[in-house]
Structure formats: structure tokens, C-alpha cells
C-alpha positions in Angstrom: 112.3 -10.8 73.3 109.0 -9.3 71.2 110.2 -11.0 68.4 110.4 -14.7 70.2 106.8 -13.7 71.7 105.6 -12.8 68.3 106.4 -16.3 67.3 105.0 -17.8 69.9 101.8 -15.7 69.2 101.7 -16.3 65.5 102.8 -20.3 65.5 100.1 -20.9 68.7 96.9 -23.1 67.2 94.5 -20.7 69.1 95.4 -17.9 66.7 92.2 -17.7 64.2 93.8 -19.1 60.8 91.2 -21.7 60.5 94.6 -24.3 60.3 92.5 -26.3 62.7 90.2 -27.8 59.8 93.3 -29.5 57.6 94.5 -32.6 58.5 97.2 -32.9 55.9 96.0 -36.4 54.7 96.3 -37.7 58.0 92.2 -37.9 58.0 92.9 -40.2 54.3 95.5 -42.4 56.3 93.8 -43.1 58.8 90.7 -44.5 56.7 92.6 -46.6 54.5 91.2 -50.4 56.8 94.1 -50.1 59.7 94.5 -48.3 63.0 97.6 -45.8 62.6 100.4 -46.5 65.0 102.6 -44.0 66.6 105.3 -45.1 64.0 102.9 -44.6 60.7 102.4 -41.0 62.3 106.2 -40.3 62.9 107.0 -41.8 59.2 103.9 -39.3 57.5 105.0 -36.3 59.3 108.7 -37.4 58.3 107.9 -37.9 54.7 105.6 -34.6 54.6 108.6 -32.5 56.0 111.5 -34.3 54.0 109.4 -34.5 50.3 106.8 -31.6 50.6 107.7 -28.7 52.8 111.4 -28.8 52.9 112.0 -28.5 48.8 107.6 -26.4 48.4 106.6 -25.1 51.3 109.6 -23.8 52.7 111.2 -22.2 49.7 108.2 -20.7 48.7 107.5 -18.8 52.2 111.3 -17.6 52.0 110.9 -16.3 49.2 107.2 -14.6 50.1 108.8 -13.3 52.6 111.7 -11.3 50.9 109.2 -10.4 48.1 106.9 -9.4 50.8 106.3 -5.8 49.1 106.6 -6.7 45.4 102.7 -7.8 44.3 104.3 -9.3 40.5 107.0 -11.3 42.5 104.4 -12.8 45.0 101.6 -13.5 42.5 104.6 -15.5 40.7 105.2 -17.6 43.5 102.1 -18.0 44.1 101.1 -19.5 40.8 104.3 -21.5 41.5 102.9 -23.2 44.4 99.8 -23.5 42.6 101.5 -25.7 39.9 103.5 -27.6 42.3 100.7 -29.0 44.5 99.1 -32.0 42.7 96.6 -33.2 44.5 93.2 -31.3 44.3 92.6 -31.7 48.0 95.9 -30.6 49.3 96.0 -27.0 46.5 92.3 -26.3 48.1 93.1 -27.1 51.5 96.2 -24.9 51.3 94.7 -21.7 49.8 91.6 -21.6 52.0 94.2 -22.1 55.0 95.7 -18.8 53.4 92.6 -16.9 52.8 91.6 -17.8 56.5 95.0 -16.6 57.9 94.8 -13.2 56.1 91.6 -12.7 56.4 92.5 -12.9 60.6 95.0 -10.4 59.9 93.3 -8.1 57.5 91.0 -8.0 60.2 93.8 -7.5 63.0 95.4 -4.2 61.2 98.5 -6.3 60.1 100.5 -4.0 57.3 99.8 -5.3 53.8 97.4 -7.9 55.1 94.0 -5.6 53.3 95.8 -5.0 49.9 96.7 -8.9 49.7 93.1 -9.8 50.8 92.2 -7.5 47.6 94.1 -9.1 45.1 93.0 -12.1 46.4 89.0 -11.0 45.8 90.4 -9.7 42.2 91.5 -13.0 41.1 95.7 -11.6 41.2 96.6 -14.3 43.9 95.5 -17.8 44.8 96.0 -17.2 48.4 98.2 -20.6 49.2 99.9 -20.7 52.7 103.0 -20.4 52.6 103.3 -17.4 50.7 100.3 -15.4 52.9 102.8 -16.4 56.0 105.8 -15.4 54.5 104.2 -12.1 53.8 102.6 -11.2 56.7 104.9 -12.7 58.9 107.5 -10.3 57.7 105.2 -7.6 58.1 104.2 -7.8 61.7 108.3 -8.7 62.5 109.0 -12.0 62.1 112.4 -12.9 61.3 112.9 -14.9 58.2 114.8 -18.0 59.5 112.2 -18.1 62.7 109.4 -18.1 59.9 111.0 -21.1 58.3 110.9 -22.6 61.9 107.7 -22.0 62.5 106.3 -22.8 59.5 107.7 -26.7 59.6 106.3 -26.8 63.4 103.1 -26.0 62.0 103.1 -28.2 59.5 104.3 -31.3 62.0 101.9 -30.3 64.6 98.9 -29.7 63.1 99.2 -33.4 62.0 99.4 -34.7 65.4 96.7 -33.2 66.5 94.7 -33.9 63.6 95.8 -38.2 64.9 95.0 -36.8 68.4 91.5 -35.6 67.4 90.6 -38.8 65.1 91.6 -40.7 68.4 94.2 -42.9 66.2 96.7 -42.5 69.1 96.7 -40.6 72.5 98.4 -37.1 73.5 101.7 -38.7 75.0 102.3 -40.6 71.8 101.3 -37.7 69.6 104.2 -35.8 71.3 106.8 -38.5 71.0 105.6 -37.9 67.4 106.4 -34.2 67.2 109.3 -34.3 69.5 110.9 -36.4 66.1 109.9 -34.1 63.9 112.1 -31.2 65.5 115.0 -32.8 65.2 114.1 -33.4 61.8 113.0 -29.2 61.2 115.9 -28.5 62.7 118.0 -30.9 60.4 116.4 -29.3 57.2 116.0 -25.7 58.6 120.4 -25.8 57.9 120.1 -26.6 54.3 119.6 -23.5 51.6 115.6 -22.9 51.0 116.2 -23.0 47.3 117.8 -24.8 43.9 117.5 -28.3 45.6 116.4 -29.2 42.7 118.7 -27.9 40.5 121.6 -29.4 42.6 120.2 -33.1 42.5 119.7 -32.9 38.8 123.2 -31.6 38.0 124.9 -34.2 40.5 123.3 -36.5 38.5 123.1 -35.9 34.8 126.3 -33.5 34.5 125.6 -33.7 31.2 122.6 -31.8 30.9 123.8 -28.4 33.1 123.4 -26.5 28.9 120.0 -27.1 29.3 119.1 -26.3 33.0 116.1 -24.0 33.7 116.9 -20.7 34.4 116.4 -19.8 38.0 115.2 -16.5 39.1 113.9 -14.8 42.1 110.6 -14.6 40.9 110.3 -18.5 39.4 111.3 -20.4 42.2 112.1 -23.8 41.7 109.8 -26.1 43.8 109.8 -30.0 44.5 107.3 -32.1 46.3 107.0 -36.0 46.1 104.4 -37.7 48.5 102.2 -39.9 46.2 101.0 -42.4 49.6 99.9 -39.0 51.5 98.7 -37.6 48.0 96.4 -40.4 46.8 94.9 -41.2 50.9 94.0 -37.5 50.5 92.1 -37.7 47.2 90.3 -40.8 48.8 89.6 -38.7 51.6 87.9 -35.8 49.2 85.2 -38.7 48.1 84.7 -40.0 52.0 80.8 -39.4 52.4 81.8 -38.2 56.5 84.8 -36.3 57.0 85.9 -34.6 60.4 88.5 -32.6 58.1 88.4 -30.6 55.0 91.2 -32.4 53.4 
């Protein structure tokens, strides 16, 4: 029972970890000349969970999370993360939601939360997301298969609201929205948080398995494809008014 309320307490938007200023490049789609539709929403949060968190996100907060005690390991990630987000806008907007988030827990007593905000200040972690949530969350008792959940409802939900709060479609549609997207966390929630890549690649050049990258736990392997989200978001980063920081 603590555990499901812990959840609820840690994935609820009134919990200070400043989420609430990242729209995800919703804010860049819906300045590109055309009102967004309840459909454009669905299809963005769709594409964001299926090409970006699923195979980046995802993988790298399981594997913060079981490497939640091991600085090296975590840094690694980290800097994998860092590598795999392309866009400017999007890296930024992900490790400032990190610093924000542990900085709330640092300041809440959470276990490990003050030595992470240190290497942070020292320039030994970037600070993205989902590697501050897998860590922490494992420290104040979070299971690791709920973290995965509620990681992909953050990531859905703070997208509709960010649509709700650019008044590009009303509440009721915004939850027809999210109501999609669990089926779709849900869907992807089943399938193993890591070596996606690896799999696709072997299925389809066989040929090449002699000269596969290693995988380790430390170097995870992470994929991310959303170029339409990507580039609205750089446009976004040069808009002369924004309501959202990326």
C-alpha cells in the first residue's frame, strides 16, 4: 500500500520538480501555422513514447535505477543519455528537469539525493531525467517496474497539459489523449528496457552480429528517432515569446 502511495506522491504534477515548464515540443508544434487537433496530440505523444522514451528514456531510468549506488556506472549513463538526445532544446530541457527534481529531494532528506546534487555542482553528472528518477526513485522505495510506469505517464501527461495550457484543445479531449497513451505505456512497459537496438540490427543484417557493439551494464544502448518533434522544438528555442522552456 506505501509503495502504490509513494507513486502516486512522486508521479503527482504538484510535486516541486519544476516538470511543469517543459512542454516536450508540444509548445514547437503548436506554432508551426495550424491549430493542433486532438488527433495531432494523440499521434505526438504516440511517437514520443514509441521512438524516444520506450528505446532512451526508459532504458536509461532502469538502468539508473539498478546502478542507483554505483557513482561510475551512473555518470556512464548519464553521458549516454547525453549523447543520445540530439536536439539542443530537448538535452537542456531534460537536465534542468533533473537538477530541479533533485534539488526538491536533496532538499526533502531523500537518501543519496545531496551526494548526487554534489557531483552535479562538480561537473561528474549532467543531471538528465531519467537517470535522477531512476535513482532517487529507488531510494525513497519505488519499485523498478512501477518507475518505468510512472515515468511514461509523465512523459504523456505532461504533454497534455502542456496542449491544455496553450489552449490548443480542451481538458475532455486532452484526456481522451492520455487515456491512449496508457494502453500504449502499458503495451511497451512488457517489452525488455534494453538491447532493442541490438535485436533490430541483428534481425536485419545477420551478417554483421562479428561486429556488433559490445553491450554492458554501464554503456547502455540507447535509440531515439523523432526528427518532426526534434526540429518544432529547435524552432521553438528561437520563438521571441515562449510560455515553455523547450
Amino acid at each position: 500500500m506505501l509503495t502504490q502511495l509513494l507513486m502516486l506522491q512522486h508521479a503527482d504534477t504538484a510535486f516541486p520538480s519544476g516538470g511543469f515548464a517543459f512542454s516536450n515540443g508540444i509548445e514547437g508544434l503548436a506554432g508551426l501555422g495550424r491549430p493542433m487537433t486532438p488527433m495531432d496530440l494523440a499521434n505526438a505523444i504516440a511517437a514520443s513514447l514509441r521512438h524516444r522514451w520506450a528505446g532512451a528514456d526508459r532504458v536509461a531510468l532502469v538502468r539508473a535505477f539498478r546502478a542507483y549506488d554505483d557513482d561510475d556506472r551512473l555518470a556512464r549513463i548519464d553521458t549516454a543519455f547525453e549523447a543520445a538526445t540530439l536536439a539542443e532544446p530537448m538535452r537542456a530541457g531534460s537536465k534542468r528537469n533533473g537538477q530541479s527534481l533533485l534539488a526538491a529531494h536533496a532538499r526533502l532528506g531523500t537518501p543519496g539525493a545531496a551526494h548526487l546534487r554534489e557531483r552535479l555542482r562538480n561537473g561528474q553528472l549532467h543531471g538528465h531525467l531519467p537517470i535522477v528518477q531512476g535513482a532517487l526513485w529507488r531510494a525513497v522505495g519505488i519499485k523498478e517496474y512501477d518507475a518505468a510506469l510512472m515515468s511514461g505517464y509523465q512523459t504523456a501527461s505532461s504533454m497534455t497539459a502542456a496542449a491544455v495550457r496553450l489552449g490548443q484543445i480542451g481538458a475532455i479531449e486532452a484526456q481522451r489523449a492520455l487515456f491512449s497513451a496508457l494502453a500504449l505505456i502499458a503495451d511497451i512497459i512488457q517489452q525488455p528496457a534494453d538491447d532493442v537496438n541490438l535485436q533490430d540490427r541483428q534481425t536485419i543484417e545477420p551478417e554483421a552480429e562479428a561486429v556488433e557493439p559490445r553491450r554492458t551494464e554501464d554503456a547502455p544502448i540507447l535509440t531515439s528517432f523523432i526528427p518532426y518533434i526534434e526540429i518544432a522544438a529547435m524552432r521553438h528555442a528561437a520563438a521571441d515569446l515562449r510560455l515553455f522552456a523547450n
